[in-house]
N, C-alpha and C positions, 0 to 999 in steps of 0.2 A: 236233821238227825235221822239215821237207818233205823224201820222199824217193821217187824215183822218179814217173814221169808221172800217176797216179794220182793223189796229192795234191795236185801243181799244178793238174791239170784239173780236180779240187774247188775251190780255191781259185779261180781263174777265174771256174766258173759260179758260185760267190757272192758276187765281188764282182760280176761282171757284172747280176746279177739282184738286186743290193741296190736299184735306183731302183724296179724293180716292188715288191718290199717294200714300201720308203716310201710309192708309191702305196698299195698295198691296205690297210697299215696305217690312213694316211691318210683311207680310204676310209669300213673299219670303224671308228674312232673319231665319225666324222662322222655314221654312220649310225644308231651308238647311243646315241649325247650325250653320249659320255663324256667329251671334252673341248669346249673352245670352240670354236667354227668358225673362230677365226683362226688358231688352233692349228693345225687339222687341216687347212684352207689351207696353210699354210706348208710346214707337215710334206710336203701335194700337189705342191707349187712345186719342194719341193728335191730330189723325185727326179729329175726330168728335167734342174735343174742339175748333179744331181751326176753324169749321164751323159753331160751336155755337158761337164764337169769332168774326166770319164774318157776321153772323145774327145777333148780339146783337149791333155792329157798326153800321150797315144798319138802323136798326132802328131808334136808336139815332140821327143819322143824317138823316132821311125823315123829318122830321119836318122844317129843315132849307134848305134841297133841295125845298123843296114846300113853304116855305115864300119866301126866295130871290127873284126869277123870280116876283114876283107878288110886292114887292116896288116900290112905286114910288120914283122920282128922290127927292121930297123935304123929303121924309123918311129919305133920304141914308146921305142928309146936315147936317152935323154936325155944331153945335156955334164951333167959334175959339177958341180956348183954349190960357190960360192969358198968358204973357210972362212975368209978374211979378214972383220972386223967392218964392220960398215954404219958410215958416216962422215957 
């Protein structure tokens, strides 16, 4: 279990710096032949999607990291919902 800022901020830098991974992995595969070059292409390709991948979630989700905090409690109140049967 994550606890305290410390952890998360590990967590972060290694998601964040996983597309540099991929690249260098990428890299050193390519370099030493140890896989096939479409291989080590692809493997090249999907770091920087998967940083556009992590930017384009980020954004989606700001809009609901910045309302939440700021509802009030009778926002959040929901009507009771019927407990009569669907017809």
């Amino acid at each position: 279990m994550l606890r305290g800022p410390k952890n998360w901020t590990e967590l972060l830098v290694a998601v964040l710096l996983t597309p540099v991974g991929l690249v260098a992995v990428s890299f050193g595969l390519y370099r030493a032949r140890l896989a096939p070059t479409w291989t080590t292409g692809k493997l090249g390709v999907g770091g920087p999607l998967f940083a556009v991948g992590l930017a384009a979630m980020a954004i989606g989700m700001a809009p609901i990291g910045w309302r939440v905090p700021g509802e009030t409690d009778e926002r959040w109140e929901h009507p009771a919902l019927s407990t009569s049967p669907a017809t």
